[in-house]
Short mmCIF file of the C-alpha atoms (twelve columns), coordinates in Angstrom:
data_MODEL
# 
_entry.id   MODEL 
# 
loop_
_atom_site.group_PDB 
_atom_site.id 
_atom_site.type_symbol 
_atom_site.label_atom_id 
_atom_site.label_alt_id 
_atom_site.label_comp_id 
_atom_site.label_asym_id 
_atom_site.label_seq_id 
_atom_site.Cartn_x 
_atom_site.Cartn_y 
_atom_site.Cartn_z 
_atom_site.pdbx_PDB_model_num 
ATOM 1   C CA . UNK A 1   78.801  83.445  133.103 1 
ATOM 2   C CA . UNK A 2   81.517  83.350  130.597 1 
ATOM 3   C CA . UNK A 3   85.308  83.738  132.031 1 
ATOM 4   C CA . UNK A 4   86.674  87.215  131.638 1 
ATOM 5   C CA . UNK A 5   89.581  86.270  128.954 1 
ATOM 6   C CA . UNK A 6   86.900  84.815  127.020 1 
ATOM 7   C CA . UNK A 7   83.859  87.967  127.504 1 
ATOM 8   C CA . UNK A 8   87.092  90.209  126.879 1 
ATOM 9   C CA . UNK A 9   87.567  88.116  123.169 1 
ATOM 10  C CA . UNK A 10  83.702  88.436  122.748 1 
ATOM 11  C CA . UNK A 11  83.830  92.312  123.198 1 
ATOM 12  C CA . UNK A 12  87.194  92.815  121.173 1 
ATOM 13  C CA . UNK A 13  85.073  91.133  118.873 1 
ATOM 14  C CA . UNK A 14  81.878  92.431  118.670 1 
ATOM 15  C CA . UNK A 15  83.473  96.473  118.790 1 
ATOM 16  C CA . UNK A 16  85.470  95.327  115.491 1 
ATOM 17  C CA . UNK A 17  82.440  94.007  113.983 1 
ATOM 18  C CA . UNK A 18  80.660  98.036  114.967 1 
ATOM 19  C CA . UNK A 19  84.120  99.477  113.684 1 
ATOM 20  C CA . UNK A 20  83.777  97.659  110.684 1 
ATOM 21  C CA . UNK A 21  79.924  98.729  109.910 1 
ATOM 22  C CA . UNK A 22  80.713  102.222 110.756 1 
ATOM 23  C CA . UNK A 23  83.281  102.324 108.607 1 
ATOM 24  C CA . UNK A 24  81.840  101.094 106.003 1 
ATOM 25  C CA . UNK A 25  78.395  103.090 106.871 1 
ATOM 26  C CA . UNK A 26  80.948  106.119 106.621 1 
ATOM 27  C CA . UNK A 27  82.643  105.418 103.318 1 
ATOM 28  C CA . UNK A 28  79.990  104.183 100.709 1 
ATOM 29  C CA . UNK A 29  77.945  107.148 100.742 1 
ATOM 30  C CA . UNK A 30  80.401  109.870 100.689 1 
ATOM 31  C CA . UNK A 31  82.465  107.941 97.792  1 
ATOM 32  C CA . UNK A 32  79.492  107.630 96.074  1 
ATOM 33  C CA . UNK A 33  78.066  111.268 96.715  1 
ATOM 34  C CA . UNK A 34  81.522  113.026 95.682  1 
ATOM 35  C CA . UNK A 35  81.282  110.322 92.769  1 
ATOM 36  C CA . UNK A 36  78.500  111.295 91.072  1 
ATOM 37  C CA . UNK A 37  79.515  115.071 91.550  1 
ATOM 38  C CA . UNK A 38  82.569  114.931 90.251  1 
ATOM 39  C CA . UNK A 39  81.342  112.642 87.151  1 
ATOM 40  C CA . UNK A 40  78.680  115.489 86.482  1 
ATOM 41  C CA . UNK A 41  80.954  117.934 86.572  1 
ATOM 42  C CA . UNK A 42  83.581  115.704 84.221  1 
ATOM 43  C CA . UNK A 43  80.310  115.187 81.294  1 
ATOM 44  C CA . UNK A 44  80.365  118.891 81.095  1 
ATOM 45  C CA . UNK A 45  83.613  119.012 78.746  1 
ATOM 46  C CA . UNK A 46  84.925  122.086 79.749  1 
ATOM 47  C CA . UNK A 47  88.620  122.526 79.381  1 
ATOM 48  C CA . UNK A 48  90.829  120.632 81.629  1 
ATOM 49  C CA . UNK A 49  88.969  117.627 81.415  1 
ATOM 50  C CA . UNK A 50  91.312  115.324 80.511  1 
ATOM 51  C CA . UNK A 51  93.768  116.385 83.224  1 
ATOM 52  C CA . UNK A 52  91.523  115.763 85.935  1 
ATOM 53  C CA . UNK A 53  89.989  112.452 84.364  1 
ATOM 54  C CA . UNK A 54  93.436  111.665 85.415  1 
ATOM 55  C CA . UNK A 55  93.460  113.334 88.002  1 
ATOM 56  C CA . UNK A 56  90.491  110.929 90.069  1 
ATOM 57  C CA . UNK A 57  91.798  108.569 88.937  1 
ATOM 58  C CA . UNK A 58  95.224  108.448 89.995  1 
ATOM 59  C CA . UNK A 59  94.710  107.684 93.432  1 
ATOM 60  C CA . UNK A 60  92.782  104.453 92.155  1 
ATOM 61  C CA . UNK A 61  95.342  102.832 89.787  1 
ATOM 62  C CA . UNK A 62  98.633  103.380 92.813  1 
ATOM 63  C CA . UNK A 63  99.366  100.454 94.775  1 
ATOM 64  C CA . UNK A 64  97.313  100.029 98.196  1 
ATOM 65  C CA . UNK A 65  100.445 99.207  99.672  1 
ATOM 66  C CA . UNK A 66  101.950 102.108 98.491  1 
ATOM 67  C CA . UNK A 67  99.304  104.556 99.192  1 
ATOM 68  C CA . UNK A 68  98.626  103.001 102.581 1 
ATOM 69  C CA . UNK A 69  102.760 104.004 103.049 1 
ATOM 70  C CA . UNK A 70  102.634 107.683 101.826 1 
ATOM 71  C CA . UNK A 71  99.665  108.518 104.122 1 
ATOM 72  C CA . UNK A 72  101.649 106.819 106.905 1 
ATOM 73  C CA . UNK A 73  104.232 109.104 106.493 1 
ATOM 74  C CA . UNK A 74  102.009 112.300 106.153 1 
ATOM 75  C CA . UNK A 75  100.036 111.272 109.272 1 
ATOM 76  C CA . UNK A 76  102.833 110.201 111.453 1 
ATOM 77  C CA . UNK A 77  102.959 112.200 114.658 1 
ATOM 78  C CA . UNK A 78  106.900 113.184 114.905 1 
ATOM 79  C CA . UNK A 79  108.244 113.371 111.426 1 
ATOM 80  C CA . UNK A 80  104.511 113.194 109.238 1 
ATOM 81  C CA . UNK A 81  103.954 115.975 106.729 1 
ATOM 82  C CA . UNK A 82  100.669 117.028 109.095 1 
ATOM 83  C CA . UNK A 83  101.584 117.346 112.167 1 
ATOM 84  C CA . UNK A 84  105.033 119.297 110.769 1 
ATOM 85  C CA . UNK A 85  102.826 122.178 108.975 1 
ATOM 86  C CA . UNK A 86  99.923  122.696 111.840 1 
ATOM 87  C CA . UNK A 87  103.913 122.580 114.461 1 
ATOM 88  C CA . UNK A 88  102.462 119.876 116.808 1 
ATOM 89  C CA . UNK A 89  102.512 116.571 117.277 1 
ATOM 90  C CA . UNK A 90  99.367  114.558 117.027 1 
ATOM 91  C CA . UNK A 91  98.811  110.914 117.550 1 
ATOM 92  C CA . UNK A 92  96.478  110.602 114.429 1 
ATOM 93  C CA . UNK A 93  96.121  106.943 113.790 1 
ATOM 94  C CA . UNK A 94  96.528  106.082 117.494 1 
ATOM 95  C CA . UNK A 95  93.374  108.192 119.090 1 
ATOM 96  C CA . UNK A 96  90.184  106.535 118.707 1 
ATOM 97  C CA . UNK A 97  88.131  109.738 117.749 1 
ATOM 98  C CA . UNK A 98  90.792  110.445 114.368 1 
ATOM 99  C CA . UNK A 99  92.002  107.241 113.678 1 
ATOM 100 C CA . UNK A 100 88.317  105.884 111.937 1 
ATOM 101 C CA . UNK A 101 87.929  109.415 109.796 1 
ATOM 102 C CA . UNK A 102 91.172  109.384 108.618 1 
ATOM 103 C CA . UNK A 103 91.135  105.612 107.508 1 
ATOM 104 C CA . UNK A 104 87.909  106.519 106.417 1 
ATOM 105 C CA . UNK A 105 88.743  109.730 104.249 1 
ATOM 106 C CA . UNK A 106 91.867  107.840 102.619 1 
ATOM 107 C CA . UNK A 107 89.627  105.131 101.473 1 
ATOM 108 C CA . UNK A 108 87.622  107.928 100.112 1 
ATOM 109 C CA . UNK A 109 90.188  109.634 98.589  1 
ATOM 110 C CA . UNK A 110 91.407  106.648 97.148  1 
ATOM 111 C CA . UNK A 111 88.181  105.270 95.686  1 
ATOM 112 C CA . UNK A 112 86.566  107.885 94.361  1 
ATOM 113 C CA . UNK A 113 87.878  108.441 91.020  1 
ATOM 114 C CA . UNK A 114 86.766  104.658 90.614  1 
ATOM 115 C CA . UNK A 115 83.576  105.073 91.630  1 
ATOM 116 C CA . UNK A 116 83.521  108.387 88.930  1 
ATOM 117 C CA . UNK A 117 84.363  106.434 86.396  1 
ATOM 118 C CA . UNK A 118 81.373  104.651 86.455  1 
ATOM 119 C CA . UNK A 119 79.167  107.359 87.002  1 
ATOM 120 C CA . UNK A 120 80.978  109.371 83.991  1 
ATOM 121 C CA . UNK A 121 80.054  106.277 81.872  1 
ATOM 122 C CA . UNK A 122 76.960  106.197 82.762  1 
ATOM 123 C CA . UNK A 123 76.259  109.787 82.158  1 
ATOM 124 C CA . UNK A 124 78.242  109.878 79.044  1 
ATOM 125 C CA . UNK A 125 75.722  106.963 77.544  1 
ATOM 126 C CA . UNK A 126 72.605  109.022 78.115  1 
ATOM 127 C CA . UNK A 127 71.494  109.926 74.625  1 
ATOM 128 C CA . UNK A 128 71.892  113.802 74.302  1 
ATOM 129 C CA . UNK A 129 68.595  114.274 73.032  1 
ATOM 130 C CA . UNK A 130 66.910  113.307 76.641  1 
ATOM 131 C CA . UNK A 131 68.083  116.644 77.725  1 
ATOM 132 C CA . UNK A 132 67.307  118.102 74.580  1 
ATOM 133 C CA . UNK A 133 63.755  117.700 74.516  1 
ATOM 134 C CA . UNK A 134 63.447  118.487 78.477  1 
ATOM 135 C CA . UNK A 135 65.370  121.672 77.527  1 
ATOM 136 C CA . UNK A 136 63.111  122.486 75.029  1 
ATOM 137 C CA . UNK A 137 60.283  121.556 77.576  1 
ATOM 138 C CA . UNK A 138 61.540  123.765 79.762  1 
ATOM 139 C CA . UNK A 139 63.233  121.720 82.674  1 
ATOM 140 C CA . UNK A 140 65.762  123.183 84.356  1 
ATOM 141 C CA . UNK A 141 69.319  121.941 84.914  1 
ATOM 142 C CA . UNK A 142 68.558  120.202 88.680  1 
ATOM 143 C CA . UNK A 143 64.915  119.042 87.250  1 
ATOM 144 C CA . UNK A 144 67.047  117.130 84.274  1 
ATOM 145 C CA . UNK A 145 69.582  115.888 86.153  1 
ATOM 146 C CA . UNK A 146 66.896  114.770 88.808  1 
ATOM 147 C CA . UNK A 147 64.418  113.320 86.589  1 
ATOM 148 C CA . UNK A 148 66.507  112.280 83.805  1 
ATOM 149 C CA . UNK A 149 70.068  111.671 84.796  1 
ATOM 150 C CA . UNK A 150 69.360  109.835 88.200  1 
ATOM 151 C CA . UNK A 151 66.942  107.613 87.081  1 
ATOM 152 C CA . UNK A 152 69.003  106.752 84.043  1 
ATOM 153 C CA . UNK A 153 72.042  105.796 86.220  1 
ATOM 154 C CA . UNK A 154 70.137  103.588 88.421  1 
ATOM 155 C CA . UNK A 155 71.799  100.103 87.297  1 
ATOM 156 C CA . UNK A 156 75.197  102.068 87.300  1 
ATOM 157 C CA . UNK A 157 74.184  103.242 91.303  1 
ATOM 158 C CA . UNK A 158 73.207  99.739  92.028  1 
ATOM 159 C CA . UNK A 159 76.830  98.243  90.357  1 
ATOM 160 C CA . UNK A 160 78.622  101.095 92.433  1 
ATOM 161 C CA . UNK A 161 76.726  100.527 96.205  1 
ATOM 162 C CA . UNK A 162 77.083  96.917  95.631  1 
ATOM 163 C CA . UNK A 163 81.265  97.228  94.656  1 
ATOM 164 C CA . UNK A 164 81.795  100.373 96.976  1 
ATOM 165 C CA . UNK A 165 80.276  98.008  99.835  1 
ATOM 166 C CA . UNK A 166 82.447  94.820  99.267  1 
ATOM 167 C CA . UNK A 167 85.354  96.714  98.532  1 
ATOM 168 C CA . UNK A 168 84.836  98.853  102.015 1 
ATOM 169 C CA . UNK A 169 84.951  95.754  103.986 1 
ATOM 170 C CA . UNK A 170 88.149  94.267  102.475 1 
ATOM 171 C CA . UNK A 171 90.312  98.016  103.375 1 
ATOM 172 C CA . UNK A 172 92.647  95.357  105.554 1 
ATOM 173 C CA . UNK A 173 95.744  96.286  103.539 1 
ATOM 174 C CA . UNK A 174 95.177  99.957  103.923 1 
ATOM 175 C CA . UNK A 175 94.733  99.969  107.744 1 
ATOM 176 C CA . UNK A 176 97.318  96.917  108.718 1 
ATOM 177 C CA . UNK A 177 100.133 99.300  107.313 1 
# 
């Protein structure tokens, strides 16, 4: 049997590693779900567009560093913008049970206008006349964007899981802060 110091390494290990999957298992598909929504909603060109094309994006463009700092200071447990509106302290990146969420739902946050952008190009290059002719046809909206849209953003979905997965393992400059 191993020594203890060294099982005790292998374990600190090995519940990282399960962090790290969860984390990631966590992240890609809501950034990508919330993604694709908010892209679909974006191709529509109804007024305001442009604000909140800014809007997801914004998030994206700030410094890690810096955004890894401002949601330090909401989330701290004396002084943090949180735990001052709900009047109670909470230890939010120091319990186990909120501390993966909330790392997890600032990536998102962060990430997600990125990942929109893609999708919005994506949906933006689909020849209008695709829709057109299943209009005409009589598909419905969901039928279109099911059997049109989706499988016509299929290379931009693989691009997206592939970047939204690399990029969820290398968060270290978000969490160390």
């Amino acid at each position: 049997a191993a020594p203890a110091p060294r099982r005790a390494a292998v374990i600190g290990a090995l519940l990282m590693v399960t962090a790290t999957f969860g984390f990631v298992a966590l992240v890609v598909p809501v950034q990508t779900v919330l993604g694709l929504v908010a892209a679909t909603l974006l191709a529509r060109g109804l007024p305001g567009t442009g604000f909140f094309r800014t809007l997801y994006v914004l998030p994206w463009i700030c410094s890690p560093l810096a955004i890894a700092v401002l949601w330090r200071w909401i989330l701290s447990p004396t002084d943090g913008a949180l735990s001052t509106v709900l009047g109670h302290r909470i230890e939010w990146l120091t319990d186990p049970t909120l501390a993966l969420p909330l790392v997890s739902a600032v990536t998102v946050w962060t990430n997600v206008g990125y990942v929109t952008l893609f999708f919005l190009a994506g949906i933006l290059a689909i020849p209008g006349d695709v829709h057109d002719a299943a209009r005409i046809d009589g598909a419905s909206a969901w039928q279109r964007f099911r059997r049109i849209t989706l499988p016509l953003l299929r290379p931009i979905l693989a691009l997206v899981l592939i970047m939204t997965i690399i990029g969820s393992f290398q968060v270290f400059d978000t969490i160390s802060v």
